[in-house]
Every structure is written in structure tokens, then in C-alpha cells.
C-alpha positions in Angstrom: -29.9 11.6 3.8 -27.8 8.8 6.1 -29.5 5.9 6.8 -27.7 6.0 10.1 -27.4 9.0 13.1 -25.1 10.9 13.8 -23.3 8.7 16.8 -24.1 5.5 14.9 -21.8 7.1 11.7 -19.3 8.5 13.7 -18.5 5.0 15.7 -18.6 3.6 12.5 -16.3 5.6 10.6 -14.0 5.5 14.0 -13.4 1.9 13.4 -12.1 1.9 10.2 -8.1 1.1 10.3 -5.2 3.2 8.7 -2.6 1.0 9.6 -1.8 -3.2 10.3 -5.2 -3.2 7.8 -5.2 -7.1 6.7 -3.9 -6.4 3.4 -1.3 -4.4 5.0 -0.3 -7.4 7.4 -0.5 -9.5 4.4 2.3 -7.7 2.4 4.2 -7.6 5.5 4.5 -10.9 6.5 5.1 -11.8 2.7 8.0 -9.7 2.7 9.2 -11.0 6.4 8.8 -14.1 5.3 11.2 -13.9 2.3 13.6 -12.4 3.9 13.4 -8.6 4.1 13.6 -6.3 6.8 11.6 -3.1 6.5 10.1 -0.2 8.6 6.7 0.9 9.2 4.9 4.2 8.2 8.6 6.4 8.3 7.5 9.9 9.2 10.4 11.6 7.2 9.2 10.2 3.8 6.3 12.0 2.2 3.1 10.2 3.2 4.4 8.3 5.6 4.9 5.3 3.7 3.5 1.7 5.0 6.4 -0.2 4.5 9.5 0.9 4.1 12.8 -0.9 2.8 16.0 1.5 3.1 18.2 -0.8 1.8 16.6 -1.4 -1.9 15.3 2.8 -1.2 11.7 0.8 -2.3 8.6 1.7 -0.9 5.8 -0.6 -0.6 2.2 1.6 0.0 -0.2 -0.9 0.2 -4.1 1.2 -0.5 -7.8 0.8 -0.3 -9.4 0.2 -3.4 -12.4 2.2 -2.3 -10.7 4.9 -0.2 -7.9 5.5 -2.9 -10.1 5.1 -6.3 -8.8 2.0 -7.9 -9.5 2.4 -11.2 -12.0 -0.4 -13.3 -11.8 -2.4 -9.3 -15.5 -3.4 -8.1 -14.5 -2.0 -4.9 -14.4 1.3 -6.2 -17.8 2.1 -5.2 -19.8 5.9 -4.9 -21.8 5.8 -2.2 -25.5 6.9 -2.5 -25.7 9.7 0.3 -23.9 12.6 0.2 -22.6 12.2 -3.0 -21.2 15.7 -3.5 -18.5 15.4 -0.3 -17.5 11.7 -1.2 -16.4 12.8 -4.6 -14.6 15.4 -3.0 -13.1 13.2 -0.7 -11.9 10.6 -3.5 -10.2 13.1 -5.6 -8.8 14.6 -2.4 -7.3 11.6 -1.7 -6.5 11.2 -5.3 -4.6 14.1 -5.2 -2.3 13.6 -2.1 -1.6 10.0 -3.1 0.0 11.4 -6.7 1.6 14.3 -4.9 3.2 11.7 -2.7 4.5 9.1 -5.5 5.8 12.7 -6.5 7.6 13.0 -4.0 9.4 10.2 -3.5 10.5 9.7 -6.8 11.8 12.9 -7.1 13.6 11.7 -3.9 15.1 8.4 -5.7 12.8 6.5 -4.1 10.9 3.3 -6.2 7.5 2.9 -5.3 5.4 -0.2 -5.4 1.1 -0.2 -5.1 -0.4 -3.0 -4.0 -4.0 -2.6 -4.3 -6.6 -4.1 -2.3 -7.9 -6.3 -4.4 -4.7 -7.7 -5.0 -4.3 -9.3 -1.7 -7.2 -12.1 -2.3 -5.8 -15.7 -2.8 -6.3 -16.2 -6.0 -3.9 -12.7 -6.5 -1.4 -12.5 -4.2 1.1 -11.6 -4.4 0.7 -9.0 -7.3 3.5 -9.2 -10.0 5.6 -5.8 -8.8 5.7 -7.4 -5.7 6.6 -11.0 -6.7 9.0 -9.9 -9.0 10.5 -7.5 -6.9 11.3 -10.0 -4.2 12.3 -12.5 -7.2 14.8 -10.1 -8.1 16.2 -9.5 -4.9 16.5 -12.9 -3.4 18.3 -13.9 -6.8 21.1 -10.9 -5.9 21.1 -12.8 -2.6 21.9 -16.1 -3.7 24.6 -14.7 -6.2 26.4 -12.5 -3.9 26.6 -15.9 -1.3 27.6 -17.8 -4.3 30.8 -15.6 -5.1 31.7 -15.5 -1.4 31.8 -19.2 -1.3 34.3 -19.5 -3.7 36.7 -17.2 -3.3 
């Protein structure tokens, strides 16, 4: 039984975000800020992907520990009521979110997760993420190097 009424849950559940989530902003402005350019939630891809960067074909998805089933995360939580139709939900969304990383690789696309969890102080940024932009800005620096010398 829900502790709270019908109207009470539905304004609830209205107010919780699919997109510019703070962990979502996060990732974006890390990105932004080291130099990358990227699109938001492209409606060709499969799942329509939170960030998108065409020209490294990477996709960042950047998911809810709770609403996407993190595994061994605290925030992975069951909740009390209902129990029957959350656990459907979870490995509904389970489903899809494997179906989509299908997907995309199958489409040449690379894929990082940021979870969550991942986007507290202490561990952000994550290390696909860091190394990924590592990586990147290296190829950067060494492509301006060999222009400045020929």
C-alpha cells in the first residue's frame, strides 16, 4: 500500500527529470570544458543517447543508479510497496538499456556509462571518462605539434 495518494504520487513521479539531470549537466560541462563538442539526446541513435560526440562516433549515456539497476551501488534500492511492478520496471529498463548498447555497437558506435554514483566529488570523473578525454586531448596536442613544424 503507498504511503502517499494517488495525486500526491503522480506530482511526485511528474517531477522526476530524464534529461539536464545534475549528473547529466556534470558530464557535460566536463566534456565542454575540455574541449569537446557534442549533441544532446540524438533521436536517430538507438535510445536516444545523452551525449553524443560524432566525431570520436562515442557515446556518453550517463544513468540512474536506482532507475537503471547499478549493480553492488547503495542506490540500487527496491522499494517496499508494490514490489511486484518495481521489479518489473527495473528489469524492463534492464532490458532496453542492453538492447540499446546492442545497438549501437553493432552500429560502430563506442559507448561510455557513467553511473550515478560516479558523479560525486570524491569520483568524478570516472576512469572511461577521464581516460577517454586523456586520450583525446593527447591526439590534439600531437596533431598541432606536427603542423607547427612542418
Amino acid at each position: 500500500m503507498d504511503i502517499f495518494s494517488k495525486e500526491k504520487r503522480s506530482w511526485n513521479m511528474s517531477r522526476i527529470r530524464s534529461t539536464d539531470t545534475k549528473p547529466e549537466v556534470l558530464v557535460r560541462s566536463f566534456l565542454h570544458k575540455n574541449g569537446f563538442r557534442f549533441r544532446l539526446h540524438v533521436k536517430k541513435l538507438p535510445g536516444h543517447p545523452d551525449i553524443v560526440l560524432p566525431k570520436y562516433k562515442t557515446v556518453v549515456e550517463v544513468r540512474g543508479c536506482f532507475w537503471h539497476r547499478h549493480p553492488k551501488c547503495k542506490l540500487t534500492t527496491m522499494p517496499s510497496s508494490n514490489t511486484e511492478f518495481w521489479k518489473t520496471k527495473f528489469q524492463r529498463n534492464v532490458e532496453r538499456d542492453k538492447k540499446h548498447t546492442k545497438d549501437l555497437k553493432k552500429l560502430g558506435w563506442h559507448l561510455i556509462i557513467v553511473w550515478e554514483c560516479e558523479t560525486t566529488k570524491k569520483k568524478f570523473p570516472p576512469k572511461e571518462l577521464a581516460d577517454f578525454v586523456a586520450m583525446h586531448k593527447a591526439e590534439k596536442h600531437l596533431q598541432q605539434n606536427r603542423r607547427t613544424q612542418c
